[in-house]
N, C-alpha and C positions, 0 to 999 in steps of 0.2 A: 504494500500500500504506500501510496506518495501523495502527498497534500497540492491541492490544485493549487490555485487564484481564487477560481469560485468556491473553495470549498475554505479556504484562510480568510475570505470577505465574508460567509455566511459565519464562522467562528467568530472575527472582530466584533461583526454586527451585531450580532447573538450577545455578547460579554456587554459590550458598552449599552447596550439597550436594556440589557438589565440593570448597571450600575445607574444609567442615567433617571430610570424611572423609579429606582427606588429613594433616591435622592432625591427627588423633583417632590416626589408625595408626600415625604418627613421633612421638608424645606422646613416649616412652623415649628418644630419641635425646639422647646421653650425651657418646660418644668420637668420633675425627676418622671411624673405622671406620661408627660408625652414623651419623654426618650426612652424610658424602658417597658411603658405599657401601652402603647402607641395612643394612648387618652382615652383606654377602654372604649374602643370606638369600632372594635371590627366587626364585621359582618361573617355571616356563617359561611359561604364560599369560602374569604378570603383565608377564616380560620382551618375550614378543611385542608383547601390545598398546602398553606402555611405547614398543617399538624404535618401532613405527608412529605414536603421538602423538606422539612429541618429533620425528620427522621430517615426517608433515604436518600442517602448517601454513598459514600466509601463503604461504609456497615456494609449495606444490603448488594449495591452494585459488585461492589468486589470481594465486599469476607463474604457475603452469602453466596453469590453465583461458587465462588473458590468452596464452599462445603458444598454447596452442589455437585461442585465438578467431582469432590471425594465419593465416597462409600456411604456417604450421608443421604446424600442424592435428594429427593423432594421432602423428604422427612425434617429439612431445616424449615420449611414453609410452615411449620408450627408456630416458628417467633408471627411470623404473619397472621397466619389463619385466629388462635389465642387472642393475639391481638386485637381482633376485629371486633368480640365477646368484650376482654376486659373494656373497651374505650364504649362502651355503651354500658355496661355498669359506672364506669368511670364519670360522663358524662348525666348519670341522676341520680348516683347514690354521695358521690363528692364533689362534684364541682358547685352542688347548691350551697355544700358546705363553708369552700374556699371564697366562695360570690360575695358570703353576707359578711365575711369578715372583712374584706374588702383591703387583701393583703396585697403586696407586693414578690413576695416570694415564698415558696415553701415552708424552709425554716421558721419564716416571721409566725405561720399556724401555727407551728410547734410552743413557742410564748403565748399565744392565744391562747391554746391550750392548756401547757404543761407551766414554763417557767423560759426564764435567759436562758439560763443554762444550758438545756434540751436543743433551743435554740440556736445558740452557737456552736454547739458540737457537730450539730446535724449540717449549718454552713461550712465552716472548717473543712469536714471529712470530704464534702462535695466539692469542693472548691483542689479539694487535693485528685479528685478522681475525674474532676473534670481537663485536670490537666493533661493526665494519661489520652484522654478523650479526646483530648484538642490534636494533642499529636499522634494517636491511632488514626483517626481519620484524615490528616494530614498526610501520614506516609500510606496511608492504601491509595489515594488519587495520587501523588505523586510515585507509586511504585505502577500503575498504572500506565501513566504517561512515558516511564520509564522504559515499560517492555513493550507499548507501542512505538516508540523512538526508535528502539532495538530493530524492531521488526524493518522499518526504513531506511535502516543502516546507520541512524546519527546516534550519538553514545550523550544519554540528557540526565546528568546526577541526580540520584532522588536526590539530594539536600537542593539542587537547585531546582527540581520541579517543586520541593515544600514551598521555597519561599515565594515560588510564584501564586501559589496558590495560598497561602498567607495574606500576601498582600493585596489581591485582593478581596478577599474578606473582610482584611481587617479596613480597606477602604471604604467604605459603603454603612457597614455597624458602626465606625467609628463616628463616622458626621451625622448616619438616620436614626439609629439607633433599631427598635423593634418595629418600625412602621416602616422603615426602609427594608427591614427583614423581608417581613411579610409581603409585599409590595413583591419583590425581587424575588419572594417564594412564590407566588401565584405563576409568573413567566416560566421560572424555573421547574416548578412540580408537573406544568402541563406540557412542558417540553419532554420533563424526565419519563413521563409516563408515553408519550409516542416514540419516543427515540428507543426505549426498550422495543419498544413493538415492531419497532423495524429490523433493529438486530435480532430479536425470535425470527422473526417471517426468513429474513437472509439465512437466518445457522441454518433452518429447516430446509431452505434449497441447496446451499451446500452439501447438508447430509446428504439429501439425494439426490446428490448427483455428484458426490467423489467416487471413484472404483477404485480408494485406497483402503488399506488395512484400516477399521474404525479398531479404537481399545472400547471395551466393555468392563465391568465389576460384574466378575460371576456370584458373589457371595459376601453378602455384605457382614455377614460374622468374619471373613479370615479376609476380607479386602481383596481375594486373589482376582488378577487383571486378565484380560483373555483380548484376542483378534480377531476379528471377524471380516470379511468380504463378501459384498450382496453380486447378484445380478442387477446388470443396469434399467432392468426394468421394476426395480423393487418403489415403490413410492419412500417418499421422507417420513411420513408416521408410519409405517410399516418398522421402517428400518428401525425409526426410533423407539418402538415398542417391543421391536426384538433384543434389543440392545439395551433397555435400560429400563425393564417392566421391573426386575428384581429392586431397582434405586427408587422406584414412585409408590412403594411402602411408607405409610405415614406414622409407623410403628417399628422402629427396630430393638435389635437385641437388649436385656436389661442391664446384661453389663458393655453397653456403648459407653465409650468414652466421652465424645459428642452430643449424643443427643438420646441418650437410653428409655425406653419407654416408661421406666417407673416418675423420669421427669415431667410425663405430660399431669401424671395424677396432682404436682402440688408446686415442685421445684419450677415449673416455667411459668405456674401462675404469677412465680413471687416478682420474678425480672419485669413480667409483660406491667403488673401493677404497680410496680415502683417505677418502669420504665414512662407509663404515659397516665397517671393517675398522681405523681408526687414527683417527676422529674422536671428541674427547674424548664429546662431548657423546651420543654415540650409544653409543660404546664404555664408558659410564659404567655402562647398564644391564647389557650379558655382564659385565662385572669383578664385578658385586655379585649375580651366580649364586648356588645355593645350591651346585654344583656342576656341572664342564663338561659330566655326558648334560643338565642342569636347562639350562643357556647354549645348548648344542646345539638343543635341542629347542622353544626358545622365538625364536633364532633361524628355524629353519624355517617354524615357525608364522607369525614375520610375514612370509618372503620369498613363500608362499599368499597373505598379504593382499596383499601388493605388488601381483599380478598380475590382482589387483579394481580398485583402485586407481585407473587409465586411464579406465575405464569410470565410475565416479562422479565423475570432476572432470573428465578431458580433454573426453569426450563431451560434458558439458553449455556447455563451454568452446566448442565448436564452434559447438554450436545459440545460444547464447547471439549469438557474428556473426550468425547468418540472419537472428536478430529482432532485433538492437539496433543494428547499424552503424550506423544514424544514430545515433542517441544516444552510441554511442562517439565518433561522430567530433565530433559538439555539446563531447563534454567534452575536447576537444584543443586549445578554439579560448582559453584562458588560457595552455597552454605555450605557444600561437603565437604568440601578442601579442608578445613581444619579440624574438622572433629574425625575424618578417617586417619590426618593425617596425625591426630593424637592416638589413637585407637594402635598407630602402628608403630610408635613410642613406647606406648602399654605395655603393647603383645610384641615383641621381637622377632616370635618365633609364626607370625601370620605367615600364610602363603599366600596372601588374597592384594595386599598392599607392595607396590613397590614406589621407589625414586626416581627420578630421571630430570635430570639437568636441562634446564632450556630442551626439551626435543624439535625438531623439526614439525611441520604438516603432516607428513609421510608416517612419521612414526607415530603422528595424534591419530592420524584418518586410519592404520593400520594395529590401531591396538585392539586384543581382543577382548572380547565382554564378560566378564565376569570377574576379571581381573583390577585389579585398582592401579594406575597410576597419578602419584603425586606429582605433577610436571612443575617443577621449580624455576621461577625466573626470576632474575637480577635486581629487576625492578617495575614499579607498574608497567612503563610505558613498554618492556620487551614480551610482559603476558599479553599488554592487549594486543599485541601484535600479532600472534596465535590465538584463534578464538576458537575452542573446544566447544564441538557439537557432539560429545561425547561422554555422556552420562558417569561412563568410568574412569574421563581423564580430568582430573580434578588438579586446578590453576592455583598457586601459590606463589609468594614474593619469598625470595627467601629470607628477608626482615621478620614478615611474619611467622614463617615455619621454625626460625629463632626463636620469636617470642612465645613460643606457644608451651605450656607444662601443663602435665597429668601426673592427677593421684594415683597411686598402685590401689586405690577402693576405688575407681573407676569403673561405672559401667555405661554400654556404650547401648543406645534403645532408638526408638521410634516412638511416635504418637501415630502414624501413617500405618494403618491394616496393611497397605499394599506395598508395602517394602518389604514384604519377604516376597512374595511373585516378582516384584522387581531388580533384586540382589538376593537370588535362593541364595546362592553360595555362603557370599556374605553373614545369612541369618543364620546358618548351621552354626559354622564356627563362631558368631558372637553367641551363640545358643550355651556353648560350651564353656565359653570363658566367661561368659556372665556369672554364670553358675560356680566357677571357682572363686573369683573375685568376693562372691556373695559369701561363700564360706569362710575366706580368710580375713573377711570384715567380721564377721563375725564369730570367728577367735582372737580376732584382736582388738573387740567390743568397739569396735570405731564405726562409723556410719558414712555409708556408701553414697556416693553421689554419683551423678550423673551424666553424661551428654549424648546429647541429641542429633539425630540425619534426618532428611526425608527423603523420597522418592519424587514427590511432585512438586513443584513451584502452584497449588490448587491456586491460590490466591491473582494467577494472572489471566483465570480462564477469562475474566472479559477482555482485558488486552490483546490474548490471543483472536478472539473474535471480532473485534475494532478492527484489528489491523488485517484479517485476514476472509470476510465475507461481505463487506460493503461493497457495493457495486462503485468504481469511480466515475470523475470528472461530472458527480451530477448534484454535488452538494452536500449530500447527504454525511457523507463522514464530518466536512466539519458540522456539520445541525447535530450529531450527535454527537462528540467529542464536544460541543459545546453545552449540549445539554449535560452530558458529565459532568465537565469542570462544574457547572451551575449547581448539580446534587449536591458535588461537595461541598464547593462554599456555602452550600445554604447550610448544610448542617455546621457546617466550621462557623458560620456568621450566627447560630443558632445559638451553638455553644459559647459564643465568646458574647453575645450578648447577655448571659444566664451569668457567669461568672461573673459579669463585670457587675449586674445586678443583685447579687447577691455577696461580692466583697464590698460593694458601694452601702448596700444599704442594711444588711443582718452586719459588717465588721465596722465600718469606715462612720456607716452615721449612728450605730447604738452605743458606740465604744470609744471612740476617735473623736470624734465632732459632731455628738446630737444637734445645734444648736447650729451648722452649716446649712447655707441657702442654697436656695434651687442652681442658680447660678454653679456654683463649688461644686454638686452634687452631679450635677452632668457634667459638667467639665473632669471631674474624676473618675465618672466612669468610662470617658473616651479614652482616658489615659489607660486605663486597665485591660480595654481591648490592646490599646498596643503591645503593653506587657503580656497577655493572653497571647497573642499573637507570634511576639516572638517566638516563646516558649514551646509554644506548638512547631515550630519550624525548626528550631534548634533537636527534639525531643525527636521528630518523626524519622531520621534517620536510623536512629537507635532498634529502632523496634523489627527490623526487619530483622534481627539474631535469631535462628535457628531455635538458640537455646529457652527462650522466650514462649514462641508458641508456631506454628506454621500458618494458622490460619490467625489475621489477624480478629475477624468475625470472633474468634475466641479468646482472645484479647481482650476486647471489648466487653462482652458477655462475664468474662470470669470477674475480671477487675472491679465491677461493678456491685460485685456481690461481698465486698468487703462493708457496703453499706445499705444494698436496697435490704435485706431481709428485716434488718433493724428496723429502716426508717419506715416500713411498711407495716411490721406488728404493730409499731409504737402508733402511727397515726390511727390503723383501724380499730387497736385496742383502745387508743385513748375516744375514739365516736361513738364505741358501740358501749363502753363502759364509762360510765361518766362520774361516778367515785374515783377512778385511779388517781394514786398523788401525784405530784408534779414530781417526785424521786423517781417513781416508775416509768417518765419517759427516758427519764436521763439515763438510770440504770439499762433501760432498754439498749437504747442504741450502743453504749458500750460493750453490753454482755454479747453484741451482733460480732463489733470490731473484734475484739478478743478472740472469741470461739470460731470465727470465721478465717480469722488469720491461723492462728493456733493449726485446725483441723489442715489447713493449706504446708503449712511448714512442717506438718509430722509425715504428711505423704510425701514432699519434696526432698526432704533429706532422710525418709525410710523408718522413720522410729512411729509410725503408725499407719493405719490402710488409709490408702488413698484414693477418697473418697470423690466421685466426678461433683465437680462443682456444682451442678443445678441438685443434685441430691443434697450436697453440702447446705446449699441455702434453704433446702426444706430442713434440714436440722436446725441450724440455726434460729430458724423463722421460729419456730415447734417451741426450743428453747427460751426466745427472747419472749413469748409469750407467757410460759411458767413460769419465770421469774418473775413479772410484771404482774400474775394474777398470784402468787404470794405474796408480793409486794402488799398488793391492794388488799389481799384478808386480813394484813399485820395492821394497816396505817390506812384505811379509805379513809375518804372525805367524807366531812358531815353533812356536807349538801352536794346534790348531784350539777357539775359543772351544764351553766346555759350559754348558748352559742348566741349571743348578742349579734344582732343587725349592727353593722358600722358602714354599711353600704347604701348609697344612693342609687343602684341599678335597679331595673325590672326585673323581680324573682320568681316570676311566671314562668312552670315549667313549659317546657312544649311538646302537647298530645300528638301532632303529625310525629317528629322525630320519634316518640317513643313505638309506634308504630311501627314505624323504619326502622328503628332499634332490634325488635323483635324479629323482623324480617332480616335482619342480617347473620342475628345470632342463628334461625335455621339453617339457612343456609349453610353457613358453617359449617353445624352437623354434618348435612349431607355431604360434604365435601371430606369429611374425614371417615363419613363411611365407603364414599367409593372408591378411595385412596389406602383403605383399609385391607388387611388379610381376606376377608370373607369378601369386600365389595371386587379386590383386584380377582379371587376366583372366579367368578361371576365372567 
């Protein structure tokens, strides 16, 4: 793929049309009211599409299509389809709640409620996880852009795709604030949602109509990969139903590492309700309603789109494996470099690992597979010089392969089902040595660590299809490459307006300078985007480590759960119980951080089971609840807490939307039945 005229005119156009019109619409914005809650003025369109840009993004574009393209396969359309349910609970069981108090941010509830305290803990903690946020999302569009550059031949640094992509964000939030957001989410949301639709329609005519080897996941328990070849008369849903009917189970094994079925019973509830019922960045849109039928009804609107959703990114995410596994697994082979290259530090006595000095082409193009070579050169500019398209020749500096030291408690693993069909060999022999390692840690009571390979790069299956089934010279790649960049920055411009409002106004004005005017008060929060800003763009490089996670989509997901299970008991325990004391919030959210951390650090370094995260937060959740409902037998209140009106909106719920509500929650259902064991027999 190569970028026209027409198709770099439709991208400019596309960018400045959105910066320009978001700008033009938050020109007025005055008071802390209109910068960061656009003067409680929006309308239900604007808040649906708003709710849908700020949330996908990099997330769902690239960590979700990238679990698609895994063993996971349409089973990740849970975060979606969940979705769809909680935001219509969401929408009239709390947002009547958030209306009449007539807050500014989340945490600010938690003092309504509970006390400071509770309040600030709960800012703090988000304010630290939003950071990771800022820059997870950050480095999946810029890794993105990175392996669509590849594909063209130009070599474009994720650190410098972050910062392009920083800046503008942080242009547009900084001057409109939330009505520039949302404003620039409307263009963007209705872009992002056809621009999917054309990359599905494209993968599906690619599929059929390549007569190459597609890869397939025969078995979503052991990951193992398989090849396939149709006749050219086979149709695209033919193909693609032969190929990937085992991946469009909405239900897999219970000991998944990703997405295990016992998480749909509690564990996913807890992400999907702290993700769009209590997260600032989401919750920022219903707070600046014009009023709650207006929140009501723009909520439902996007919990409809929700359940489109799957279909324009997971689906292409899938097909995206049939036709790129090679090339995903081509771009695995830089995270490998150092973790085989320690592995054969380790193990001295591997057969699977060798060295070789700068080699030539001839000796990359002619090496055989199964075998590992470490190809060491001089310095960056003489690796990039040799570009291995070869899974098992693995490119190192030799500065680096200097710097590199292993524990002899060293074991060497995967998070990827499909890297043992991908390196049998390989899996034998670390089968073996694991198993030693494990014993001699444990005669000499020391605790095993770890490191990490993968077999795929999952995470570039949408770049892989950017760059490789858009029809050219008709526009269309840049309208969709611009609706990209537009996903992300809307959630990056999403994010960065949350943080800026909730260190501005839960840290800066309850702590620092109650007694600062409006003037101060926006002027500090445009500062904070910049500092957000940064941060995100310095951070997003980092994350692509191996050791870290492969899919950043999990990333996102796990980090998260250092706090939503907390701030999720604590709010619904403190609504539905209206004795608990103001200790029992606070207690709450701590006993989350503690137990949530704890239960992560005894599986990461082996001194207890390791526990998959969404199960983890259903513990926790479980937990932070018992503690808070002792709490309140020891010490309740003598009067049960009343949720005082402090609002001037219309709290008129709205009968249409709940209607709609209903009608989407079926749906659902039906979606998860036919997607099901008994519906896919059928």
């Amino acid at each position: 793929m190569q970028l026209n005229l027409l198709d770099i005119t439709v991208f400019v156009g596309f960018i400045a049309a959105v910066i320009t019109i978001g700008l033009w619409k938050s020109r007025h914005e005055k008071t802390s009211e209109d910068y960061f809650l656009a003067g409680r003025g929006l309308k239900w369109w604007l808040i649906g599409f708003s709710l849908i840009a700020a949330n996908i993004s990099s997330e769902q574009l690239v960590g979700m299509s990238g679990n698609a393209a895994s063993h996971v396969g349409l089973a990740i359309a849970s975060y979606e389809w969940m979705a769809a349910v909680t935001l219509v609970v969401v929408g009239f069981f709390f947002l009547p709640y958030f209306l009449r108090a007539g807050i500014f941010t989340m945490p600010e509830f938690l003092e309504y409620r509970y006390n400071g305290t509770a309040r600030t803990i709960m800012a703090v903690a988000t304010i630290f996880i939003y950071m990771l946020l800022l820059g997870s999302v950050t480095y999946s569009g810029a890794l993105t852009v990175n392996t669509m550059a590849g594909k063209m031949g130009y070599d474009v640094p994720i650190a410098t795709a972050a910062l392009v992509i920083g800046l503008i964000a942080m242009i547009y939030v900084t001057a409109g604030g939330l009505k520039a957001c949302a404003w620039a989410d409307l263009i963007q949301g209705s872009a992002l949602i056809i621009g999917s639709a054309i990359v599905m329609i494209y993968a599906f005519k690619k599929l059929g109509s390549t007569t190459d080897e597609l890869a397939f996941v025969e078995n979503v328990k052991t990951g193992a990969v398989g090849l396939k070849t149709f006749a050219q008369d086979t149709g695209s849903i033919d193909r693609f139903w032969q190929l990937n009917k085992v991946r469009m189970n909405m239900f897999l094994p219970k000991d998944d590492k990703v997405l295990p079925c016992t998480a749909l019973l509690l564990g996913l509830w807890i992400p999907n309700f702290y993700y769009w019922g209590l997260n600032q960045y989401i919750t920022q849109r219903t707070l600046a309603s014009e009023s709650l039928a207006e929140g009501q009804k723009g909520i439902v609107f996007s919990a409809f789109m929700k359940l489109l959703i799957p279909f324009v990114v997971v689906i292409p995410g899938i097909i995206a494996f049939n036709l790129y596994a090679k090339d995903m697994q081509d771009q695995s082979v830089t995270d490998n470099a150092p973790v085989i290259a320690k592995y054969m530090m380790a193990n001295r006595d591997t057969q699977l690992v060798e060295i070789a000095q700068a080699p030539n082409e001839d000796a990359i193009a002619n090496w055989p597979l199964g075998r590992f070579m470490i190809a060491v050169f001089p310095d960056d500019a003489a690796l990039k010089a040799i570009k291995s398209k070869n899974p098992f020749v693995l490119p190192l500096t030799q500065n680096k392969l200097d710097g590199l030291e292993v524990s002899q408690y060293t074991v060497f693993e995967s998070d990827d089902k499909s890297w043992k069909s991908a390196f049998p060999g390989l899996a034998a022999e670390l089968e073996i040595y694991n198993a030693s390692v494990t014993d001699a840690a444990a005669q000499a009571n020391v605790s095993v660590t770890s490191e990490k390979f993968i077999a795929y790069k999952y995470d570039t299956a949408l770049g892989q299809l950017l760059s490789s089934v858009l029809p050219q010279k008709t526009g269309l790649v840049g309208f969709v490459l611009a609706a990209l960049l537009g996903a992300i920055v809307s959630s990056l411009a999403a994010m960065l307006n949350a943080a800026s409002t909730i260190f501005t106004m839960d840290i800066f004005k309850k702590y620092i300078s109650p007694q600062a005017g409006q003037k101060a008060v926006v002027m500090l929060g445009r500062i904070c985007v910049v500092v957000f800003s940064f941060i995100a763009v310095l951070l997003a490089p980092q994350l692509g480590n191996p050791k870290i996670s492969n899919s950043i989509f999990t990333i996102i997901q796990e980090s998260q759960g250092l706090i939503s299970p907390g701030i999720l008991a604590v709010f619904v325990f403190g609504l539905v119980c209206r004795i608990a004391p103001p200790i029992a919030g606070v207690v709450g959210l701590l006993t989350n951080i503690v137990s949530y951390g704890g239960m992560y650090l005894m599986g990461r370094y082996k001194i207890g089971p390791d526990i998959q995260f969404l199960n983890r937060m259903a513990i926790c959740f479980g937990l932070c609840i018992v503690v808070m409902t002792i709490i309140t037998l020891l010490k309740p209140l003598a009067e049960p807490i009343e949720f005082k009106q402090h609002s001037t909106l219309d709290l008129r719920s709205s009968s249409g939307a709940k209607i709609a509500g209903i009608f989407v929650v079926v749906i659902t259902l039906v979606l998860y039945f036919l997607f099901s064991p008994i519906g896919l027999a059928k």
